[in-house]
C-alpha positions as a printed NumPy array, in Angstrom:
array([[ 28.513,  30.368,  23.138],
       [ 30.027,  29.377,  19.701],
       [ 28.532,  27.266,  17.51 ],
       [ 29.266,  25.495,  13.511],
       [ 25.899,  26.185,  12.494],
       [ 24.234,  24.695,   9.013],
       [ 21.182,  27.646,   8.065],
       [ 20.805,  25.582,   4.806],
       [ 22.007,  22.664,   3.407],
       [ 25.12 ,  22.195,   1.027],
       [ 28.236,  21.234,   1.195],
       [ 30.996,  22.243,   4.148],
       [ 32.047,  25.518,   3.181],
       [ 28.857,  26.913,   3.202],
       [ 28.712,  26.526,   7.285],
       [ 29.063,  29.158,   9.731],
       [ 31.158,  29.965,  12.974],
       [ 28.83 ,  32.18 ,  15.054],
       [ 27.55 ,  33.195,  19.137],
       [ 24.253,  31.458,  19.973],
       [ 22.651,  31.746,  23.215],
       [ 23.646,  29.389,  25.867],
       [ 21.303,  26.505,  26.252],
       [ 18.805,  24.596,  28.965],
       [ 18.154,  20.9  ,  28.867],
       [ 14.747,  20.106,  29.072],
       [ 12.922,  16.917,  30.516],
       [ 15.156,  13.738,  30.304],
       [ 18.167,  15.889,  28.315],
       [ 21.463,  16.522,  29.689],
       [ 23.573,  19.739,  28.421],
       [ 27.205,  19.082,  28.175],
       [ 30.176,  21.672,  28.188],
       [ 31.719,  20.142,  24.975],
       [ 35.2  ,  19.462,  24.707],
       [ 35.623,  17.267,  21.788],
       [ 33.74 ,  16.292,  18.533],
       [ 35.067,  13.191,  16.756],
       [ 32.794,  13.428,  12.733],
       [ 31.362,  10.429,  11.169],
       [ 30.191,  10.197,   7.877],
       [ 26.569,  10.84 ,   8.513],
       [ 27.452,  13.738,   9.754],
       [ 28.587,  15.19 ,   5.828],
       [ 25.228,  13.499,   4.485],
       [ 22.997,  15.538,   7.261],
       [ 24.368,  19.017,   6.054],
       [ 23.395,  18.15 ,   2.525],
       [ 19.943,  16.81 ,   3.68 ],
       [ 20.672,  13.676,   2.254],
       [ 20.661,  11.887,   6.196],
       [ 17.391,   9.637,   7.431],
       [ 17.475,  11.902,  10.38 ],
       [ 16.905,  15.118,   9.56 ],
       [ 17.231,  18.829,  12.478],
       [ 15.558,  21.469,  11.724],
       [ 17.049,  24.334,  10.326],
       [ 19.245,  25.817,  11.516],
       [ 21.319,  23.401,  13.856],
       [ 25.04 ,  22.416,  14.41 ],
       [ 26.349,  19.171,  13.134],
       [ 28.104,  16.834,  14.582],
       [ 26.7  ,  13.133,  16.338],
       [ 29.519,  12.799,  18.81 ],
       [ 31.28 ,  14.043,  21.477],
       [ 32.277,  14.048,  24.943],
       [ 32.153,  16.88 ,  27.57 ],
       [ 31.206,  17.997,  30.773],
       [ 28.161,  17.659,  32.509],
       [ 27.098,  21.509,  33.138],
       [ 23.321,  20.569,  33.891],
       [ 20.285,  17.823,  33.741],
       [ 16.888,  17.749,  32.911],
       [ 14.174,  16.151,  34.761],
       [ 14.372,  12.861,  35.223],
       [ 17.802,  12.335,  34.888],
       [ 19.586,  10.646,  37.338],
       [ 22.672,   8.802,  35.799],
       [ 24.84 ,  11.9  ,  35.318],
       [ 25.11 ,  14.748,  37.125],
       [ 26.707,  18.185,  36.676],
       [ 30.791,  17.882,  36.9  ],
       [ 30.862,  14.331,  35.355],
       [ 33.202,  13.781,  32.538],
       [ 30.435,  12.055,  29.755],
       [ 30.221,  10.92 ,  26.04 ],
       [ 27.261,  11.185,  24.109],
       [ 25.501,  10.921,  20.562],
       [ 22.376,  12.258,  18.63 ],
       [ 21.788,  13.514,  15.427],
       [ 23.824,  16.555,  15.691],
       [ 24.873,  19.612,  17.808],
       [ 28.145,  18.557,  18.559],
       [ 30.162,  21.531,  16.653],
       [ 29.51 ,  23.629,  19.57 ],
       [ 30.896,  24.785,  23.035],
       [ 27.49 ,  23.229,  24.244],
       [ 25.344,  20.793,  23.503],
       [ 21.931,  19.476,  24.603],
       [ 21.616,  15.46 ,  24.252],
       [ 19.109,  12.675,  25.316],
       [ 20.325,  11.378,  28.414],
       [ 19.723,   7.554,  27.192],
       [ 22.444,   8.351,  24.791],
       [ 24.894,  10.167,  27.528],
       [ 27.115,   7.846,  29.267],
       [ 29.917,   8.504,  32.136],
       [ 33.435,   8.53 ,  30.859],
       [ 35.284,   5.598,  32.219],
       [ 37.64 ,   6.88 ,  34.358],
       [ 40.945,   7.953,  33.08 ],
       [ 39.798,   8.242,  29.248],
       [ 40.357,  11.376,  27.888],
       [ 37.834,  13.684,  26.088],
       [ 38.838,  13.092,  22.048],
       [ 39.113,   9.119,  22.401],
       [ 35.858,   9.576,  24.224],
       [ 34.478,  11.382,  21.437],
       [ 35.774,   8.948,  18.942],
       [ 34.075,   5.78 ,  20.575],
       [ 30.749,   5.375,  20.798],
       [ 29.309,   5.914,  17.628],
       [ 32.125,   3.776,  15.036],
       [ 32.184,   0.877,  17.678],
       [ 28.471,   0.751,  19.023],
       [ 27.826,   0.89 ,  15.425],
       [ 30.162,  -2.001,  14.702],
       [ 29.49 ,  -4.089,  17.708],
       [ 25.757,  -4.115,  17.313],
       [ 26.162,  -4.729,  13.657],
       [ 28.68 ,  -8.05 ,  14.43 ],
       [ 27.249,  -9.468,  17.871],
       [ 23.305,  -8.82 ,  16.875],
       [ 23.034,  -8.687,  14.074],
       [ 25.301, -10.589,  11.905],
       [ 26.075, -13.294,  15.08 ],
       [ 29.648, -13.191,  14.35 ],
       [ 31.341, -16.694,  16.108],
       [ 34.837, -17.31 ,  16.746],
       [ 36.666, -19.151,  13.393],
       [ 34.349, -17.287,  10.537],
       [ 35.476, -15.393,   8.518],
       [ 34.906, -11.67 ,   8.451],
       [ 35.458,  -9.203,   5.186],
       [ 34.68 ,  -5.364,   6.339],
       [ 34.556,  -3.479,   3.154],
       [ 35.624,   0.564,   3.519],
       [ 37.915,  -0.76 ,   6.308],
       [ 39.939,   2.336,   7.203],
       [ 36.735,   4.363,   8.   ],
       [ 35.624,   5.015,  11.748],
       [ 33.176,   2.191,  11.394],
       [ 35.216,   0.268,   9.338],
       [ 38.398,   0.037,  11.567],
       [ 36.483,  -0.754,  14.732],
       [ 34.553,  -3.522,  12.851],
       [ 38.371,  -4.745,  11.991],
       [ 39.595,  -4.37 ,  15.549],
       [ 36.588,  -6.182,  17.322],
       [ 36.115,  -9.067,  14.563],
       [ 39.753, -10.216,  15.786],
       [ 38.869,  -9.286,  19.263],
       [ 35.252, -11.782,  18.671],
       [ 38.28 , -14.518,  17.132],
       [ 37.616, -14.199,  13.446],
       [ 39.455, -14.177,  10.919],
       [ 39.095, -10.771,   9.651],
       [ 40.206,  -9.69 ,   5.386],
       [ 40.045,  -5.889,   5.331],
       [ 39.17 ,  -3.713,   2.033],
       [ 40.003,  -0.466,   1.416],
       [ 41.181,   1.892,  -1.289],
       [ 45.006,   2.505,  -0.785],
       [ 47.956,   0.782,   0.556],
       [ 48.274,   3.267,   3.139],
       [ 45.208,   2.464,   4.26 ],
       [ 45.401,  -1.007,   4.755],
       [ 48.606,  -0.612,   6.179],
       [ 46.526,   0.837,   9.445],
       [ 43.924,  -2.44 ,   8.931],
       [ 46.67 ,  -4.966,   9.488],
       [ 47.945,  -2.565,  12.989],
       [ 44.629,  -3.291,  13.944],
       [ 44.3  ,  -7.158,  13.875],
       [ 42.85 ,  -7.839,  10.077],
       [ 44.741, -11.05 ,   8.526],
       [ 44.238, -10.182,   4.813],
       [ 44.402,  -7.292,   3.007],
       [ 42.376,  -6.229,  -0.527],
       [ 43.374,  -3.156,  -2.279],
       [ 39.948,  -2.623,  -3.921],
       [ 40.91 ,   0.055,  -6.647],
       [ 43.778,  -2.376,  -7.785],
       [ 42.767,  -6.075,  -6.943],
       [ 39.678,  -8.237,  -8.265],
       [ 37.693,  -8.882,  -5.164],
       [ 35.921, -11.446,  -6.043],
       [ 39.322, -13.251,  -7.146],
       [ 40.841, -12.113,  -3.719],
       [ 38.307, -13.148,  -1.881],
       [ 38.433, -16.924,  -3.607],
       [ 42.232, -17.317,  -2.811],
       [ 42.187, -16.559,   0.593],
       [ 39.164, -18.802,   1.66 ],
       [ 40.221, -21.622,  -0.255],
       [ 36.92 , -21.02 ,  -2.617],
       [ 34.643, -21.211,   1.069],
       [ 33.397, -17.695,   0.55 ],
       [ 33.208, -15.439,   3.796],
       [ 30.484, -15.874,   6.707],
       [ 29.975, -12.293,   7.465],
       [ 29.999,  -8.889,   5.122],
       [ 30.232,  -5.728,   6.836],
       [ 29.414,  -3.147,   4.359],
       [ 29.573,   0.456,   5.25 ],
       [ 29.868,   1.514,   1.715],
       [ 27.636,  -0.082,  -1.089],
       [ 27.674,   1.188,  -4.265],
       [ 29.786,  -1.076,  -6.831],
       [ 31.439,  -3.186,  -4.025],
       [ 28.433,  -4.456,  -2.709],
       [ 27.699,  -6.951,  -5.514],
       [ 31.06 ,  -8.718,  -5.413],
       [ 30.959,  -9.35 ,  -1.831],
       [ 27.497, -11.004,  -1.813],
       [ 28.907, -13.272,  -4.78 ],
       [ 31.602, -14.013,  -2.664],
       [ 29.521, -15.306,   0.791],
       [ 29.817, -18.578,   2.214],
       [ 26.603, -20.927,   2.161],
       [ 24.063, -19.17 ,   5.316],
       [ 26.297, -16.296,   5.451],
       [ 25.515, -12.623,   6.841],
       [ 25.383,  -9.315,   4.47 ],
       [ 25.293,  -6.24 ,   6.939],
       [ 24.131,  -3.273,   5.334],
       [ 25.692,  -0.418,   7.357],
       [ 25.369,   2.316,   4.96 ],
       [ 26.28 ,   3.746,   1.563],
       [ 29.225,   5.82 ,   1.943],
       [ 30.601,   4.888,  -1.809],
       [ 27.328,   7.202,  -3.048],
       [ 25.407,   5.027,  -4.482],
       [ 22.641,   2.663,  -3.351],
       [ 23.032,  -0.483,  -4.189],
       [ 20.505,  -2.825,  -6.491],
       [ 21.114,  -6.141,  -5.345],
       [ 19.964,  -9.273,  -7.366],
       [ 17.781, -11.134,  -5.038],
       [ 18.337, -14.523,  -6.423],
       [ 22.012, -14.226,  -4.8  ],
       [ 20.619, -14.198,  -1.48 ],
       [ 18.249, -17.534,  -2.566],
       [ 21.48 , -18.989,  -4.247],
       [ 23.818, -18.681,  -1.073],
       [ 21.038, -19.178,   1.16 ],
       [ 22.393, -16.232,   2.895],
       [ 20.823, -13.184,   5.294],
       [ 20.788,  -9.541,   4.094],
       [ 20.457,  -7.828,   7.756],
       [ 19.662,  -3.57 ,   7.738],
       [ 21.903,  -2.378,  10.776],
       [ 20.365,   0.98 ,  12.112],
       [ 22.637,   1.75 ,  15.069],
       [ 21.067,   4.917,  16.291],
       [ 17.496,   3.635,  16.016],
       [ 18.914,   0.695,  18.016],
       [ 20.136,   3.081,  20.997],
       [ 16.178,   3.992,  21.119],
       [ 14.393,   0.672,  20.475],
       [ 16.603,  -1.168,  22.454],
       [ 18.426,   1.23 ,  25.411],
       [ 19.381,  -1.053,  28.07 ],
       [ 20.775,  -3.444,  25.4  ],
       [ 22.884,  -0.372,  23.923],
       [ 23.513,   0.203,  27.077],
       [ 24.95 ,  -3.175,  27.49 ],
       [ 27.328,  -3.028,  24.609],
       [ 28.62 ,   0.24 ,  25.528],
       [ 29.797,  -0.963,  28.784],
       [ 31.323,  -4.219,  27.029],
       [ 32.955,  -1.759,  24.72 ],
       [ 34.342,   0.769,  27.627],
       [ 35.709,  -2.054,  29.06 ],
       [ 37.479,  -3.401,  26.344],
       [ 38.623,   0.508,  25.826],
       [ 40.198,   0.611,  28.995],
       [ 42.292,  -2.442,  28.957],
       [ 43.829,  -1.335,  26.036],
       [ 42.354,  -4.147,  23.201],
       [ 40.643,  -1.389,  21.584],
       [ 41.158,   2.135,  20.416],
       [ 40.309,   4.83 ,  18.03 ],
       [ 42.868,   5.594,  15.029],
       [ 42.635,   9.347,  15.612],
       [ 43.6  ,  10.547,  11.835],
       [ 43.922,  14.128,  12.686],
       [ 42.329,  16.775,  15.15 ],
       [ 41.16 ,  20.411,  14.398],
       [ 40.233,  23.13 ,  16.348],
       [ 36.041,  24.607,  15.906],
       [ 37.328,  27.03 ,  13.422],
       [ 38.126,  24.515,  11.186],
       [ 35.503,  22.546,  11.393],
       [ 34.231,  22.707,   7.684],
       [ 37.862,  21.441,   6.397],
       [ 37.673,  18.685,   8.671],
       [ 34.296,  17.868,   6.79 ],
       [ 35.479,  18.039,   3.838],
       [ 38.382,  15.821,   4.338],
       [ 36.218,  13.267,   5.062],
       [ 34.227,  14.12 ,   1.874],
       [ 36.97 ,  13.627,   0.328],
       [ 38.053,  10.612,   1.744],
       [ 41.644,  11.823,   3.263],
       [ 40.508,  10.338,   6.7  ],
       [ 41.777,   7.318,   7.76 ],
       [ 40.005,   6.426,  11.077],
       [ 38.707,   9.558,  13.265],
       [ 39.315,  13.461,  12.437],
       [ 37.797,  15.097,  15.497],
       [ 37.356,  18.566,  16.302],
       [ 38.644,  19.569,  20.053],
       [ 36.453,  22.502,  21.491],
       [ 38.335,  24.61 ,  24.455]])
Protein backbone atom coordinates (compact mmCIF):
# COMPACT_ATOMS: atom_id res chain seq x y z
CA UNK A 1 0.00 0.00 0.00
CA UNK A 2 1.08 3.72 -0.31
CA UNK A 3 2.10 5.62 2.31
CA UNK A 4 3.50 9.75 3.12
CA UNK A 5 6.17 8.53 5.18
CA UNK A 6 8.51 10.99 7.55
CA UNK A 7 12.24 8.78 7.84
CA UNK A 8 13.50 11.97 9.64
CA UNK A 9 12.26 14.98 10.78
CA UNK A 10 12.14 18.45 8.90
CA UNK A 11 10.02 20.30 7.25
CA UNK A 12 7.26 18.99 4.42
CA UNK A 13 9.24 18.62 1.47
CA UNK A 14 11.52 16.39 2.88
CA UNK A 15 8.58 13.53 3.08
CA UNK A 16 8.21 10.64 0.95
CA UNK A 17 5.46 8.89 -1.27
CA UNK A 18 6.38 5.18 -1.13
CA UNK A 19 4.76 1.09 -1.04
CA UNK A 20 4.78 -0.27 2.53
CA UNK A 21 3.49 -3.55 3.38
CA UNK A 22 -0.10 -3.87 4.14
CA UNK A 23 -0.86 -3.89 7.79
CA UNK A 24 -2.59 -6.15 10.81
CA UNK A 25 -4.27 -4.61 13.79
CA UNK A 26 -3.24 -6.02 16.83
CA UNK A 27 -5.14 -6.42 20.27
CA UNK A 28 -7.82 -3.65 20.78
CA UNK A 29 -6.69 -1.78 17.19
CA UNK A 30 -8.84 -1.49 14.28
CA UNK A 31 -7.18 -1.10 10.61
CA UNK A 32 -9.10 1.15 8.38
CA UNK A 33 -9.08 1.32 4.45
CA UNK A 34 -8.47 5.15 4.47
CA UNK A 35 -10.31 7.36 2.38
CA UNK A 36 -9.74 10.75 3.67
CA UNK A 37 -7.17 12.69 5.84
CA UNK A 38 -8.31 16.13 7.03
CA UNK A 39 -4.36 17.85 8.71
CA UNK A 40 -4.28 19.75 11.85
CA UNK A 41 -1.61 21.70 13.00
CA UNK A 42 0.03 19.18 15.21
CA UNK A 43 0.38 17.30 12.55
CA UNK A 44 3.33 20.01 10.89
CA UNK A 45 4.89 20.18 14.56
CA UNK A 46 5.19 16.09 14.71
CA UNK A 47 7.30 15.96 11.40
CA UNK A 48 9.69 18.48 12.85
CA UNK A 49 9.79 16.62 16.25
CA UNK A 50 8.67 19.52 17.88
CA UNK A 51 4.99 17.51 18.94
CA UNK A 52 4.44 16.11 22.82
CA UNK A 53 3.65 12.91 21.11
CA UNK A 54 6.27 11.67 19.39
CA UNK A 55 6.19 7.91 16.53
CA UNK A 56 8.97 6.37 16.01
CA UNK A 57 10.81 6.73 13.03
CA UNK A 58 9.79 6.20 10.36
CA UNK A 59 5.86 6.67 10.37
CA UNK A 60 3.17 8.54 8.28
CA UNK A 61 1.62 11.67 9.56
CA UNK A 62 -1.50 12.59 9.79
CA UNK A 63 -4.10 12.42 13.25
CA UNK A 64 -7.30 12.14 11.30
CA UNK A 65 -9.27 10.44 9.06
CA UNK A 66 -12.10 8.39 8.18
CA UNK A 67 -12.26 5.04 6.25
CA UNK A 68 -13.37 1.71 6.07
CA UNK A 69 -13.30 -0.87 8.47
CA UNK A 70 -11.09 -3.70 6.63
CA UNK A 71 -10.33 -5.62 10.01
CA UNK A 72 -10.32 -5.65 14.11
CA UNK A 73 -8.19 -6.65 16.69
CA UNK A 74 -9.05 -8.54 19.70
CA UNK A 75 -11.29 -7.19 21.75
CA UNK A 76 -12.98 -5.03 19.60
CA UNK A 77 -16.44 -5.14 19.33
CA UNK A 78 -17.88 -1.64 18.36
CA UNK A 79 -16.85 -1.74 14.69
CA UNK A 80 -16.63 -4.30 12.50
CA UNK A 81 -15.17 -4.86 9.02
CA UNK A 82 -17.42 -2.91 6.21
CA UNK A 83 -18.38 -0.03 8.61
CA UNK A 84 -17.87 3.42 7.38
CA UNK A 85 -15.62 4.95 10.69
CA UNK A 86 -13.62 8.11 11.76
CA UNK A 87 -10.75 7.96 13.84
CA UNK A 88 -7.64 9.83 15.46
CA UNK A 89 -4.10 9.08 16.93
CA UNK A 90 -0.94 10.53 16.65
CA UNK A 91 -0.39 9.85 13.08
CA UNK A 92 -0.63 7.33 10.16
CA UNK A 93 -3.28 8.87 8.43
CA UNK A 94 -1.28 9.80 5.01
CA UNK A 95 -1.79 6.34 3.96
CA UNK A 96 -4.17 3.93 2.02
CA UNK A 97 -4.24 2.15 5.53
CA UNK A 98 -4.08 2.83 8.79
CA UNK A 99 -3.95 1.02 12.15
CA UNK A 100 -5.79 3.06 15.10
CA UNK A 101 -6.88 2.42 18.79
CA UNK A 102 -10.29 1.37 18.64
CA UNK A 103 -11.30 3.82 21.72
CA UNK A 104 -10.51 6.51 19.28
CA UNK A 105 -12.53 4.81 16.13
CA UNK A 106 -16.06 5.74 16.00
CA UNK A 107 -18.98 4.68 13.37
CA UNK A 108 -19.76 7.30 10.82
CA UNK A 109 -23.19 8.62 11.38
CA UNK A 110 -25.06 7.58 8.70
CA UNK A 111 -25.15 9.59 5.59
CA UNK A 112 -21.83 11.69 6.39
CA UNK A 113 -19.43 11.44 3.92
CA UNK A 114 -15.72 10.42 4.29
CA UNK A 115 -13.77 14.14 4.11
CA UNK A 116 -16.35 15.93 6.58
CA UNK A 117 -15.80 12.81 8.59
CA UNK A 118 -12.24 13.30 8.50
CA UNK A 119 -12.50 16.93 9.29
CA UNK A 120 -14.58 16.45 12.62
CA UNK A 121 -13.38 14.87 15.33
CA UNK A 122 -10.23 16.23 16.15
CA UNK A 123 -10.99 20.52 15.63
CA UNK A 124 -14.43 20.02 17.44
CA UNK A 125 -13.66 17.30 20.20
CA UNK A 126 -10.82 19.55 20.73
CA UNK A 127 -13.05 22.60 20.99
CA UNK A 128 -15.94 21.09 22.77
CA UNK A 129 -13.92 19.59 25.56
CA UNK A 130 -11.96 22.75 25.82
CA UNK A 131 -15.53 25.01 26.18
CA UNK A 132 -17.99 22.49 28.05
CA UNK A 133 -15.08 21.00 30.56
CA UNK A 134 -12.96 22.85 30.78
CA UNK A 135 -13.62 26.45 30.48
CA UNK A 136 -17.66 25.81 31.61
CA UNK A 137 -18.79 28.02 28.94
CA UNK A 138 -22.74 29.25 29.99
CA UNK A 139 -25.18 30.77 27.81
CA UNK A 140 -24.78 34.99 27.84
CA UNK A 141 -20.70 35.06 28.40
CA UNK A 142 -18.80 36.16 26.37
CA UNK A 143 -16.41 34.13 24.28
CA UNK A 144 -13.07 35.59 22.34
CA UNK A 145 -11.35 32.52 20.27
CA UNK A 146 -8.07 33.87 19.21
CA UNK A 147 -6.58 32.16 15.68
CA UNK A 148 -10.30 31.88 14.78
CA UNK A 149 -10.15 30.70 11.16
CA UNK A 150 -8.04 27.59 12.12
CA UNK A 151 -9.71 24.01 12.35
CA UNK A 152 -9.88 24.45 16.07
CA UNK A 153 -10.52 27.86 15.95
CA UNK A 154 -13.67 27.89 13.67
CA UNK A 155 -15.37 25.03 15.49
CA UNK A 156 -14.71 26.81 18.86
CA UNK A 157 -16.61 29.87 16.91
CA UNK A 158 -19.41 27.69 15.61
CA UNK A 159 -20.21 25.82 18.98
CA UNK A 160 -19.71 29.00 21.38
CA UNK A 161 -22.90 30.42 19.43
CA UNK A 162 -24.34 27.00 19.32
CA UNK A 163 -23.61 26.89 23.69
CA UNK A 164 -25.52 30.80 23.37
CA UNK A 165 -22.51 33.02 23.79
CA UNK A 166 -21.65 35.74 22.52
CA UNK A 167 -18.72 34.85 20.54
CA UNK A 168 -15.73 37.97 19.16
CA UNK A 169 -13.50 36.10 16.71
CA UNK A 170 -9.62 37.03 16.02
CA UNK A 171 -7.79 36.31 13.24
CA UNK A 172 -5.19 37.72 10.89
CA UNK A 173 -7.00 38.90 7.64
CA UNK A 174 -10.27 40.18 6.57
CA UNK A 175 -10.80 37.25 4.56
CA UNK A 176 -10.56 35.34 7.31
CA UNK A 177 -12.92 36.75 9.49
CA UNK A 178 -15.19 37.07 6.81
CA UNK A 179 -15.63 32.98 7.23
CA UNK A 180 -15.87 33.68 11.38
CA UNK A 181 -18.96 35.82 11.05
CA UNK A 182 -20.62 32.72 8.34
CA UNK A 183 -20.10 30.77 11.24
CA UNK A 184 -22.05 32.53 14.10
CA UNK A 185 -19.15 34.93 15.78
CA UNK A 186 -20.78 38.53 16.61
CA UNK A 187 -17.52 40.58 16.55
CA UNK A 188 -14.76 40.58 14.55
CA UNK A 189 -10.80 41.67 15.46
CA UNK A 190 -8.36 41.94 12.72
CA UNK A 191 -5.32 41.23 14.95
CA UNK A 192 -2.43 42.39 12.54
CA UNK A 193 -4.36 45.78 12.12
CA UNK A 194 -6.52 46.46 15.33
CA UNK A 195 -5.36 46.98 19.11
CA UNK A 196 -6.89 44.07 20.89
CA UNK A 197 -6.88 45.09 23.96
CA UNK A 198 -8.74 48.42 22.72
CA UNK A 199 -11.17 46.10 20.69
CA UNK A 200 -11.80 44.03 23.19
CA UNK A 201 -12.78 47.18 25.71
CA UNK A 202 -15.34 48.62 23.15
CA UNK A 203 -17.22 45.75 22.53
CA UNK A 204 -17.77 44.59 26.23
CA UNK A 205 -18.53 47.87 27.44
CA UNK A 206 -15.02 47.70 29.55
CA UNK A 207 -16.56 44.01 31.21
CA UNK A 208 -13.66 42.08 29.77
CA UNK A 209 -14.53 38.53 28.26
CA UNK A 210 -15.47 35.30 30.44
CA UNK A 211 -13.75 32.77 28.37
CA UNK A 212 -10.27 32.85 26.14
CA UNK A 213 -9.79 30.18 23.77
CA UNK A 214 -6.27 30.35 22.73
CA UNK A 215 -4.95 28.03 20.14
CA UNK A 216 -2.09 30.24 19.35
CA UNK A 217 -0.01 31.98 22.18
CA UNK A 218 2.85 33.70 21.43
CA UNK A 219 2.34 37.69 21.50
CA UNK A 220 -1.53 37.46 21.60
CA UNK A 221 -1.71 35.66 24.62
CA UNK A 222 -0.84 38.56 26.95
CA UNK A 223 -3.49 40.97 25.67
CA UNK A 224 -6.23 38.61 26.03
CA UNK A 225 -5.53 37.72 29.69
CA UNK A 226 -5.43 41.67 30.31
CA UNK A 227 -8.57 41.78 28.74
CA UNK A 228 -10.66 38.88 31.01
CA UNK A 229 -13.59 39.57 32.94
CA UNK A 230 -13.34 39.19 36.90
CA UNK A 231 -13.31 34.81 37.45
CA UNK A 232 -12.86 34.40 33.86
CA UNK A 233 -11.40 31.23 31.90
CA UNK A 234 -7.87 31.30 29.86
CA UNK A 235 -7.80 27.97 27.75
CA UNK A 236 -4.51 27.14 26.66
CA UNK A 237 -5.04 25.04 23.50
CA UNK A 238 -1.73 25.31 21.99
CA UNK A 239 0.96 27.54 20.49
CA UNK A 240 0.46 27.68 16.91
CA UNK A 241 1.85 31.54 16.67
CA UNK A 242 5.53 29.74 17.57
CA UNK A 243 6.21 30.91 20.51
CA UNK A 244 5.43 29.89 24.10
CA UNK A 245 4.07 32.21 25.97
CA UNK A 246 5.53 33.80 29.50
CA UNK A 247 2.61 34.87 31.25
CA UNK A 248 2.79 37.30 34.29
CA UNK A 249 1.20 35.44 37.06
CA UNK A 250 0.00 38.36 39.00
CA UNK A 251 -2.69 38.81 36.03
CA UNK A 252 -4.27 35.70 36.90
CA UNK A 253 -4.27 36.96 40.94
CA UNK A 254 -5.46 40.45 39.62
CA UNK A 255 -8.56 39.12 37.56
CA UNK A 256 -9.05 36.38 39.85
CA UNK A 257 -9.23 34.35 36.79
CA UNK A 258 -8.43 30.36 35.80
CA UNK A 259 -5.57 29.46 33.41
CA UNK A 260 -6.95 25.80 32.35
CA UNK A 261 -4.19 23.37 30.06
CA UNK A 262 -6.67 21.66 27.48
CA UNK A 263 -4.98 18.32 26.29
CA UNK A 264 -7.64 16.89 23.98
CA UNK A 265 -5.97 13.70 22.95
CA UNK A 266 -4.81 12.80 26.45
CA UNK A 267 -8.48 13.45 27.32
CA UNK A 268 -9.76 10.71 24.69
CA UNK A 269 -7.46 8.26 26.98
CA UNK A 270 -8.03 9.48 30.56
CA UNK A 271 -11.45 9.99 30.10
CA UNK A 272 -13.00 7.55 27.02
CA UNK A 273 -16.53 7.18 27.75
CA UNK A 274 -16.70 10.96 28.45
CA UNK A 275 -14.98 11.57 24.88
CA UNK A 276 -17.11 9.29 23.90
CA UNK A 277 -19.96 11.32 25.11
CA UNK A 278 -19.04 14.50 23.37
CA UNK A 279 -18.46 12.87 20.18
CA UNK A 280 -21.90 11.65 19.99
CA UNK A 281 -23.24 15.24 21.14
CA UNK A 282 -21.07 16.52 18.37
CA UNK A 283 -22.30 13.85 15.52
CA UNK A 284 -25.50 14.83 16.37
CA UNK A 285 -25.24 18.32 16.08
CA UNK A 286 -23.25 17.36 12.62
CA UNK A 287 -26.10 15.76 11.26
CA UNK A 288 -28.76 18.27 11.78
CA UNK A 289 -26.88 20.61 10.02
CA UNK A 290 -25.82 23.33 13.12
CA UNK A 291 -22.37 22.35 12.58
CA UNK A 292 -19.85 21.75 9.87
CA UNK A 293 -16.32 21.78 8.77
CA UNK A 294 -15.06 24.83 6.49
CA UNK A 295 -13.26 22.48 4.10
CA UNK A 296 -10.47 25.12 2.73
CA UNK A 297 -9.21 22.93 0.04
CA UNK A 298 -8.66 19.08 -0.67
CA UNK A 299 -5.57 17.31 -2.24
CA UNK A 300 -4.95 14.12 -3.47
CA UNK A 301 -1.84 11.70 -1.36
CA UNK A 302 0.60 12.97 -3.85
CA UNK A 303 0.34 16.20 -2.65
CA UNK A 304 0.35 15.73 0.61
CA UNK A 305 3.57 17.75 1.58
CA UNK A 306 2.02 21.05 -0.18
CA UNK A 307 -0.97 20.63 1.73
CA UNK A 308 1.46 20.77 4.84
CA UNK A 309 3.01 23.41 3.97
CA UNK A 310 0.05 25.52 3.31
CA UNK A 311 -0.84 25.19 6.60
CA UNK A 312 2.76 26.14 7.62
CA UNK A 313 2.24 28.83 5.99
CA UNK A 314 -0.92 29.78 7.18
CA UNK A 315 -2.98 29.82 3.65
CA UNK A 316 -5.62 27.48 5.36
CA UNK A 317 -8.62 28.78 6.42
CA UNK A 318 -10.54 25.93 8.19
CA UNK A 319 -9.68 22.19 6.95
CA UNK A 320 -7.23 21.20 3.90
CA UNK A 321 -7.69 17.45 3.79
CA UNK A 322 -6.10 14.97 1.74
CA UNK A 323 -8.71 12.37 -0.04
CA UNK A 324 -7.02 8.84 -0.47
CA UNK A 325 -8.76 6.57 -3.39
Amino acid sequence: MKAILCRSFGLPDTLTLEDIPSLVPGPGEVLTQVKACSLNFPDTLTIRNMYQFKPPLPFSPGSESSGIVKAVGEGVTHVKPGDHVFTFGSHGGLAEERISDARATLPLPEGMDFITGASTMYAYGTSYHALKDRGQLQPGETLLVLGAAGGVGLAAVELGKLMGATVIAAASTDEKLAVCREKGATHLINYTTEDVRERIKEMTQGKGVDVVYDPVGDKWAEPAIRSMAWKGRYLVVGFAGGEIPRIPLNLALLKGCSLVGVFWGMFVQKEAALSMKNMQEIATWAMQGKIAPHISKTYPLSEASQALTDMMERRVIGKAVVEIS
